[in-house]
C-alpha positions in Angstrom: -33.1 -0.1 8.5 -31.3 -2.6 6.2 -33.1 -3.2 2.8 -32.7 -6.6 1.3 -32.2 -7.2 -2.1 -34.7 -9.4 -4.5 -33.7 -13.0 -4.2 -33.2 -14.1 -7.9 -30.4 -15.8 -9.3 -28.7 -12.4 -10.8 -28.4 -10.7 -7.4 -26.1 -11.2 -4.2 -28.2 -12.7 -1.4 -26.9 -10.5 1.3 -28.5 -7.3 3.0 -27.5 -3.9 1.0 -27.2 -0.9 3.3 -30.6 1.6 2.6 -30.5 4.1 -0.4 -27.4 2.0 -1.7 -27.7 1.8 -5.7 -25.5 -0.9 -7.1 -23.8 0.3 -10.6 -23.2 -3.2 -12.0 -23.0 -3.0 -16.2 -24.9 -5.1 -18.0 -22.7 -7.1 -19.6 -21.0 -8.7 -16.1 -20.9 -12.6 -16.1 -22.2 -14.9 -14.3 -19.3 -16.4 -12.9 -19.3 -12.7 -11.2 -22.8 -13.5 -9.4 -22.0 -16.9 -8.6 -18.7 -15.5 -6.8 -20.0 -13.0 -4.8 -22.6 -15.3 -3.2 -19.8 -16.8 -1.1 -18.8 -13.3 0.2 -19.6 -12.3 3.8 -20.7 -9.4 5.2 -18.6 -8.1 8.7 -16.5 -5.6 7.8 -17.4 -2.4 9.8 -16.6 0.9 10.3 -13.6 1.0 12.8 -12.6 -2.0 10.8 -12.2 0.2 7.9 -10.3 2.9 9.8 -8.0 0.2 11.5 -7.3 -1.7 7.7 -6.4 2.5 6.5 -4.5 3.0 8.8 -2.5 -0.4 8.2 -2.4 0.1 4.7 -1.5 4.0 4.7 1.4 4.4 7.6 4.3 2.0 7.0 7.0 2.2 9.1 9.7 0.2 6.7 10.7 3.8 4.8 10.7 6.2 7.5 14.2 5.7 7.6 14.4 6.2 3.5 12.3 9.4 3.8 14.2 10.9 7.0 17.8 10.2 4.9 16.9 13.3 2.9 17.5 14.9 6.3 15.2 18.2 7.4 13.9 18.8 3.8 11.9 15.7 4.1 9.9 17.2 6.3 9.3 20.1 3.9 8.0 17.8 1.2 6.0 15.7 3.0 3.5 18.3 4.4 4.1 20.0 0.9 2.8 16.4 -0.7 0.0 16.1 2.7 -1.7 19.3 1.1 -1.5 18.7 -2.3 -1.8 15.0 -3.0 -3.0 13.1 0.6 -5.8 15.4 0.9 -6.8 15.5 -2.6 -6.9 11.5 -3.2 -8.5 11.0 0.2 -11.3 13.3 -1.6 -10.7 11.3 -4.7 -11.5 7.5 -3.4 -14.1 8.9 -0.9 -16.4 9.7 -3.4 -15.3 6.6 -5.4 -15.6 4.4 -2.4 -18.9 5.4 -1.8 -20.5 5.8 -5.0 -19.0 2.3 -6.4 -19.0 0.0 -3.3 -18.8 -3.3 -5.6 -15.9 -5.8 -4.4 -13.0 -5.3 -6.4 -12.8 -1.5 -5.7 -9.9 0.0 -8.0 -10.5 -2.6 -10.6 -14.2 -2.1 -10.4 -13.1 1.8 -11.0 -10.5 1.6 -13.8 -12.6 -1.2 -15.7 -15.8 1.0 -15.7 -13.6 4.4 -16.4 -11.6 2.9 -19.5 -12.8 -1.1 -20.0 -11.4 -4.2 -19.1 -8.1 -4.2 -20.7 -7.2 -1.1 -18.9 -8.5 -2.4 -16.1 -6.8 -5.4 -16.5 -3.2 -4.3 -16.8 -3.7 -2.1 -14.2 -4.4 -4.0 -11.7 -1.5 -6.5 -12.3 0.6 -4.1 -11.6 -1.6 -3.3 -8.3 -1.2 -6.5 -7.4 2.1 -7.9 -8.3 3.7 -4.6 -6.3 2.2 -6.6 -3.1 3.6 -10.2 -2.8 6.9 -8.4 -4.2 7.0 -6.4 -0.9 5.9 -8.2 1.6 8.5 -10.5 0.2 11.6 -8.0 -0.2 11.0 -5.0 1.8 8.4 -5.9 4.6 10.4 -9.3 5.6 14.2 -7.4 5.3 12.9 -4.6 7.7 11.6 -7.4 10.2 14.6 -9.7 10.7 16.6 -6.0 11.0 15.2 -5.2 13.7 15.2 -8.6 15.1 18.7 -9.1 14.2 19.2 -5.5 16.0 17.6 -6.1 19.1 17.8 -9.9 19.9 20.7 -11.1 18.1 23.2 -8.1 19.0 23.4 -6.5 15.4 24.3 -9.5 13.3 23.1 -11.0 10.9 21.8 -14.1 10.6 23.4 -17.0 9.3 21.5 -18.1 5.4 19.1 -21.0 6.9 18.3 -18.4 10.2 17.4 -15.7 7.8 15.6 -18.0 5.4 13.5 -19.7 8.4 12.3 -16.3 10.0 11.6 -14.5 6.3 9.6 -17.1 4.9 7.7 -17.6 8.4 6.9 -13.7 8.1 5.8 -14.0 5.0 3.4 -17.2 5.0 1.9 -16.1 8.2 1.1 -13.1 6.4 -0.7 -15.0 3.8 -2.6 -17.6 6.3 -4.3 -14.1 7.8 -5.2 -13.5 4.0 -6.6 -17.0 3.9 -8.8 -16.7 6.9 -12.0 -15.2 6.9 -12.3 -12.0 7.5 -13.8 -11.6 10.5 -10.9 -13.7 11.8 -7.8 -12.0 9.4 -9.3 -8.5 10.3 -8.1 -8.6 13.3 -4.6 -8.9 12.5 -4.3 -4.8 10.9 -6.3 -4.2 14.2 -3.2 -5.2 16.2 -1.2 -3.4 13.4 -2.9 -0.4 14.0 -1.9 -0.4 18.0 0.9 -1.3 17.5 1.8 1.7 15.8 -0.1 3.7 18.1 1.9 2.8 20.8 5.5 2.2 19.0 5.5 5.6 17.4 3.5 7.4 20.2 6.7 5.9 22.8 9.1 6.8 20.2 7.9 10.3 20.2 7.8 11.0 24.0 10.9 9.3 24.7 12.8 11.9 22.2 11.4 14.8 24.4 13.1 13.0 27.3 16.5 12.0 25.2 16.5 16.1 24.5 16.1 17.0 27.7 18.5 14.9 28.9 21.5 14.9 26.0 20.1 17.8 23.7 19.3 17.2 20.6 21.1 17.7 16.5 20.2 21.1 15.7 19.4 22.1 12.3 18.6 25.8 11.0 15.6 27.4 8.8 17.5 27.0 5.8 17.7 23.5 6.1 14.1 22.8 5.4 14.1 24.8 2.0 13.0 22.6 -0.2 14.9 21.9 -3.8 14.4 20.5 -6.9 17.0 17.8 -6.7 15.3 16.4 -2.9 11.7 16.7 -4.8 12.7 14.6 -7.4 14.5 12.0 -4.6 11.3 12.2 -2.2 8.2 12.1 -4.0 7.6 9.1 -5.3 8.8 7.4 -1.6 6.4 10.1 0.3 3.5 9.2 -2.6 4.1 5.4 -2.1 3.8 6.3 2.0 0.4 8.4 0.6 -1.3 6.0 -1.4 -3.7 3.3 -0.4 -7.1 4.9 0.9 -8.8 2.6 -1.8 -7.6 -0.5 -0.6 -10.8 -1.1 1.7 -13.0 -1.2 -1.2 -11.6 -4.4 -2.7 -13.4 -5.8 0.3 -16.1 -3.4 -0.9 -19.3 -6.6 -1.1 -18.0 -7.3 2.6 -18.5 -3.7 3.9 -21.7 -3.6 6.4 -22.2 -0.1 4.9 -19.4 1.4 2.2 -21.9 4.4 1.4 -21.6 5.9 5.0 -18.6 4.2 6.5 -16.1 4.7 3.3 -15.8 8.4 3.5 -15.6 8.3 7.9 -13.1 5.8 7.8 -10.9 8.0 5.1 -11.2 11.5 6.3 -10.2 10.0 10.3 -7.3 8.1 8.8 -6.0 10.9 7.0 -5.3 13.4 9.7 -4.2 10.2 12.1 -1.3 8.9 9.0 0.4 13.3 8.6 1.0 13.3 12.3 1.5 9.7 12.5 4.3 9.9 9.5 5.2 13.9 10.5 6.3 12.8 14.3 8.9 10.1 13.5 10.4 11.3 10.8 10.8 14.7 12.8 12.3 12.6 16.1 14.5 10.6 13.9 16.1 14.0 12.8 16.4 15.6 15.6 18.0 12.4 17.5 20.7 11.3 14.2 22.9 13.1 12.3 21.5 12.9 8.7 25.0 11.3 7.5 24.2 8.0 9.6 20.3 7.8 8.9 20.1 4.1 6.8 17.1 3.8 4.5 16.6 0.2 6.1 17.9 1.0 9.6 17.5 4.8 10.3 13.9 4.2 12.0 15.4 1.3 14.3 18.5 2.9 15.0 16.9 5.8 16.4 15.1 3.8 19.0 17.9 1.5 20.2 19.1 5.2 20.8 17.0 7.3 22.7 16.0 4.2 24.3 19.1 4.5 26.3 17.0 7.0 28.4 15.7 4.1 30.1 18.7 2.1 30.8 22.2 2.3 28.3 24.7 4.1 27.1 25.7 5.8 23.6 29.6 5.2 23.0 31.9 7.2 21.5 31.6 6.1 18.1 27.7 6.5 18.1 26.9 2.5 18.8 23.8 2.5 21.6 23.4 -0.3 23.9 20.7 -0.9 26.2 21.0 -2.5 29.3 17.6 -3.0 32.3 14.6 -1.0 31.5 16.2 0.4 28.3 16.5 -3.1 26.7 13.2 -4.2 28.0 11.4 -1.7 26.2 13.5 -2.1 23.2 12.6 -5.4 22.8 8.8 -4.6 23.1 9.6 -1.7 20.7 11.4 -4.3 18.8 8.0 -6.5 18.5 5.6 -3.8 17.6 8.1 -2.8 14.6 7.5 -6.6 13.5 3.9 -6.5 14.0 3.4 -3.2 12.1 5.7 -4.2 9.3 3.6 -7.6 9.0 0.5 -6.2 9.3 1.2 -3.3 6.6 2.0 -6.8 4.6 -1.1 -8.5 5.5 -3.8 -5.2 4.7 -2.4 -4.9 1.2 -2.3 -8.6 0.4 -6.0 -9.2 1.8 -6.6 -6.1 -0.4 -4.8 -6.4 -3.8 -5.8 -10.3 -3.8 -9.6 -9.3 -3.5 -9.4 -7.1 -6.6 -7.3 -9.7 -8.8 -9.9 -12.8 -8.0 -12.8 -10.2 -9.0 -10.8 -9.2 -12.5 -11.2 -13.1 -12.6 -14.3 -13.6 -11.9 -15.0 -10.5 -14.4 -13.3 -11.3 -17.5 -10.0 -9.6 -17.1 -8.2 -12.4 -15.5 -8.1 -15.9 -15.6 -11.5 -17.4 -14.3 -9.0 -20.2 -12.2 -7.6 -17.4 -10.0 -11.4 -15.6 -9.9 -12.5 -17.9 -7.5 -13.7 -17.2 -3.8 -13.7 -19.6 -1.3 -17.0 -21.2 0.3 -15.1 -22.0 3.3 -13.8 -19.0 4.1 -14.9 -16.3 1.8 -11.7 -15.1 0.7 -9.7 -15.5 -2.7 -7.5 -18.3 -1.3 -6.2 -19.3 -4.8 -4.8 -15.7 -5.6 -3.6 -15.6 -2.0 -1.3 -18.6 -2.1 0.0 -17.5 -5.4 0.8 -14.6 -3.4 2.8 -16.3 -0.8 4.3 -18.0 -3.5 5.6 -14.7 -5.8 6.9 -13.4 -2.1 8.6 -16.6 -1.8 10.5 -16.2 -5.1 11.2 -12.2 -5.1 12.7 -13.4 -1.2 14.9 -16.2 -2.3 16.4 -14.3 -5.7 16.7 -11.0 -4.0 18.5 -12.6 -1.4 20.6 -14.5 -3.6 21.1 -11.9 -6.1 22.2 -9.1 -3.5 24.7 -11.5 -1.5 22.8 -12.0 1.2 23.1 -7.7 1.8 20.3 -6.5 3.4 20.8 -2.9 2.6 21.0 -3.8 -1.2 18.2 -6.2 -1.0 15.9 -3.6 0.7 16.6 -1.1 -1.7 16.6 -3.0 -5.1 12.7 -4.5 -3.9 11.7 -1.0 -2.7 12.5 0.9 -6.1 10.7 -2.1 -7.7 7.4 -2.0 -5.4 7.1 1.7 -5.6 6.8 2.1 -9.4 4.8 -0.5 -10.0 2.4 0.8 -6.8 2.7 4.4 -8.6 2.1 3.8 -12.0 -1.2 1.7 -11.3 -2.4 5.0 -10.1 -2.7 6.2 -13.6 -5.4 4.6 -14.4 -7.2 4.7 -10.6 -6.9 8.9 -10.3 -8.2 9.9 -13.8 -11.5 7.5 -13.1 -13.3 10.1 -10.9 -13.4 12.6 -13.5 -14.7 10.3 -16.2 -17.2 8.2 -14.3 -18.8 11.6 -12.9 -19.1 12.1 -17.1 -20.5 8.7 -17.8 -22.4 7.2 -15.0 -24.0 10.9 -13.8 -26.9 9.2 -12.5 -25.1 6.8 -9.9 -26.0 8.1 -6.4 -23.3 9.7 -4.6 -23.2 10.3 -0.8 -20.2 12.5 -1.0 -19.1 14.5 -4.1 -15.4 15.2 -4.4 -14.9 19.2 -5.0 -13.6 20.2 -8.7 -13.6 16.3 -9.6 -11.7 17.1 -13.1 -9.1 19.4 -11.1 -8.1 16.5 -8.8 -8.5 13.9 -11.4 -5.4 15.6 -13.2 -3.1 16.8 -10.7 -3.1 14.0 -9.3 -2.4 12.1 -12.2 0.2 14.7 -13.5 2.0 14.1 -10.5 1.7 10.5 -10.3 3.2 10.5 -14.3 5.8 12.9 -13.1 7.0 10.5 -10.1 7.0 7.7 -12.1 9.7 9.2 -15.0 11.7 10.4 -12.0 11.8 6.8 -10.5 13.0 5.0 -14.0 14.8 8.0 -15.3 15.8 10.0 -12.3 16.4 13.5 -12.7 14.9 13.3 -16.3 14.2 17.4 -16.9 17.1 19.4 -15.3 20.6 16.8 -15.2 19.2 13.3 -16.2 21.5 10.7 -13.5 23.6 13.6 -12.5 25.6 13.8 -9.3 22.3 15.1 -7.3 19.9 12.5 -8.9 21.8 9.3 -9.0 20.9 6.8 -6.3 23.0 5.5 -4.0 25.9 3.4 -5.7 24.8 4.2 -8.9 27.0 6.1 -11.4 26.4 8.4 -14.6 27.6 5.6 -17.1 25.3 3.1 -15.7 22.6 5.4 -16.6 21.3 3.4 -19.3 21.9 0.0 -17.1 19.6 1.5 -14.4 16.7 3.0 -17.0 16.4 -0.3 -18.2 16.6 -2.1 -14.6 13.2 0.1 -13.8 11.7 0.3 -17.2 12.0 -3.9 -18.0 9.7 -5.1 -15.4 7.1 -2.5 -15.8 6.4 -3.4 -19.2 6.5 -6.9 -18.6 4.5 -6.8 -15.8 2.0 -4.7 -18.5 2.2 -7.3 -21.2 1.1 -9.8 -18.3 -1.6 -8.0 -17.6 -2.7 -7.7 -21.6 -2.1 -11.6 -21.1 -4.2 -12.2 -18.2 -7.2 -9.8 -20.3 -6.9 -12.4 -23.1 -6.9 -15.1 -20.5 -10.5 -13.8 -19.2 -12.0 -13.7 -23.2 -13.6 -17.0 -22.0 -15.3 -15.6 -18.9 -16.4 -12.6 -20.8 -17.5 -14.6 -24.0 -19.7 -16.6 -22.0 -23.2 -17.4 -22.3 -25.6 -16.5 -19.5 -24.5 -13.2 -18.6 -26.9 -11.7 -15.8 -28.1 -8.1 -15.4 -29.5 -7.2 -12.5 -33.4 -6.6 -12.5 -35.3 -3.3 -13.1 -35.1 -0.7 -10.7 -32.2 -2.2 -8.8 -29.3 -1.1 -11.0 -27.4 1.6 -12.7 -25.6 1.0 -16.0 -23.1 3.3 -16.5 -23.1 4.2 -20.2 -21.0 2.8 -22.5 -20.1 0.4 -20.0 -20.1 -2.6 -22.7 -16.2 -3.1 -21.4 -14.3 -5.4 -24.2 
């Protein structure tokens, strides 16, 4: 049965699950109590797994990761065994053991202090609003331009209307409360269900009917040069089991339903990833899978089971039942896209209003709604980043869609990777400073995973600015697409300037908080009911 907190001013007046120990520091501010007050409590455990699986299986770089052709395969049940398994064990015991709202900040902050804590999750955050405005929205008006506009593309004020209504819709289900906006990765999560579960039987039938591209053993050997290429795309597909946890004050019970949700969502995303990728291989020829496309083209194809034709030149057209079901097809793609959008936007928003609210932001954007009990300032600031990364992108790239896709997804995946560096290596020193915090589930050989995870996160992240760095830095099988070897040093500094301006906003948004943190009336909670973690006096 639920226990209920003391009702005194330092303490959140909402039911905690039993035997759950809150590790709050002493030193957290007020502002911190007075903001979780407005938080609500109705996020359960299928909500968790639906939000996971949202958050973990994206469907906008299948095509990237099936490009690599049959080795892709290779490294992504290489990278399910020794990465997806070990951070699902990483953030379960995380999850559980720190359930506070916030999640990866709460983590970082109380691993390292608030100014690590701080930079890293700016770059958690900003790698959100710059996807759902670049990637996400580019991969929806493909495949509307694909299936309802007969391959081309839409004129500048077409594309512009449908983008930014993707992307603002996205934000209004951040907006709402929860227990409304919850609902839309719950559609997401269908959605893929039944797009990628169609996708997969109707291969079978395309096989039986037309046969299939055949490739040999050898062609899943894995090398260095399609390691280097893949694994910071397969990690950014990996990552994300924390995300729930910035919601962590809204979870009915995070203790029990944390790990549950994890463990479930883990098996579902390999075989949810492994199927498509495997179907798109078997149905293409690697030499006309598209990083943006290769996931839609491969279902206007074996789509013509149903009703179409494949001309000579490899072009499908649907026609009757064929195009019916690509058009539904065509919707679920938008609604998974959208709702991959939405997940990490509610998520990352949550843990940038609580680095507000805790010092490591500034206290205007650390504020939660009494309306709706959501961080509505941080989520139209959102909308309005998405808005700007859409409109230059666009702009910059000439209207290409190719080239905006893949100039917002090199972007979004280093900043996602590198604010893993400070998130993996927290398990291993919180079990050394905060021994006594209660944890339902213990992650085996803590230190171990704690540091190959982050020695492959570190090792992803040179490879993305520096690709190749190691064996034949920019060489002919590390240089992406359109790149060349002289524009080496054009392209390191392409990657590398953001991510350390993005940093120095983050050290700006620390000194932004000193006022919150500096404040008189900082709260502890009372005896009995709280665990200090030691040392925990974060600057």
């Amino acid at each position: 049965m639920a226990e209920s907190r003391p009702r005194t001013k330092s303490t959140q007046e909402f039911p905690v699950a039993a035997g759950q120990i809150i590790s709050e520091p002493a030193d957290t501010p007020a502002a911190a109590q007075a903001e979780r007050q407005k938080l609500r409590k109705h996020f359960g455990r299928f909500d968790i797994l639906f939000f996971l699986l949202c958050t973990i299986v994206g469907v906008d770089t299948i095509g990237t990761v099936a490009s690599s052709g049959a080795e892709a395969f290779t490294w992504l049940i290489v990278l399910a065994v020794v990465f997806f398994v070990p951070s699902a064990l990483l953030t379960a015991e995380l999850g559980a053991a720190f359930p506070d709202e916030g999640g990866p900040y709460i983590w970082t902050s109380r691993a390292f202090g608030r100014l690590a804590g701080a930079v890293n999750n700016f770059l958690y955050w900003i790698t959100n609003p710059v996807w759902l405005g670049g990637t996400l929205s580019v991969s929806a008006v493909t495949a509307f331009t694909i299936f309802f506009n007969d391959g081309k593309d839409l004129s500048t004020p077409a594309f512009y209307a449908f983008t930014l209504v993707f992307v603002w819709l996205g934000v209004l289900a951040a907006i709402l409360s929860f227990d409304v906006g919850k609902w839309i990765p719950t559609v997401g999560a269908w959605s893929r269900f039944v797009l990628l579960g169609l996708f997969t039987v109707t291969v079978v039938v395309y096989g039986i009917q037309h046969g299939l591209h055949g490739f040999g053993p050898g062609d899943f050997s894995p090398t260095y040069a399609g390691f280097v290429g893949l694994v910071p795309v397969l990690m950014f597909n990996y990552v994300g089991f924390e995300l729930p946890n910035t919601a962590g004050d809204e979870m009915t019970d995070a203790q029990r339903d944390v790990p549950f949700a994890i463990f479930r969502s883990a098996g579902l995303a390999v075989v949810l990833y492994a199927l498509p990728i495997l179907g798109i291989l078997l149905v293409l020829p690697v030499k006309a899978i598209s990083g943006l496309g290769g996931f839609v083209d491969a279902i206007r194809e074996v789509f013509t089971v149903y009703g179409g034709h494949v001309a000579a030149d490899g072009t499908a057209t649907l026609s009757g039942a064929g195009s019916v079901l690509g058009d539904l097809a065509a919707i679920m793609f938008i609604l998974t896209v959208l709702s991959s959008g939405v997940t990490w936007i509610m998520g990352s928003d949550r843990a940038l209003a609580v680095s507000g609210y805790d010092g490591a932001a500034p206290r205007f954007l650390g504020v939660i709604s009494s309306r709706f009990g959501t961080p509505v300032r941080v989520n139209i600031l959102s909308g309005m980043v998405s808005t700007v990364v859409l409109v230059l992108a666009h702009e910059m790239t000439g209207g290409s869609a190719a080239k905006l896709f893949g100039a917002v997804l090199g972007l979004a995946v280093s900043t996602t990777l590198v604010s893993y560096l400070g998130i993996f290596p927290a398990l291993a020193v919180l079990r050394r400073k905060a021994p006594d915090v209660s944890r339902p589930y213990k992650a085996p050989f803590p230190r171990t995973i704690s540091v190959v995870l982050t020695l492959l996160i570190l090792f992803a992240s040179v490879q993305l600015v520096a690709p190749g760095l190691g064996d034949h830095w920019f060489g002919s099988d590390y240089a992406p697409d359109g790149w060349s070897y002289g524009e080496r040093w054009k392209y390191l500094l392409t990657e590398a300037v953001p991510l350390v301006g993005f940093m120095l906003l983050g050290v700006l948004f620390w000194a932004l908080g000193r006022p919150t943190r500096t404040s008189s009336g900082v709260k502890s909670r009372p005896a009995g009911r709280g665990v200090s973690v030691r040392g925990s006096n974060m600057p």
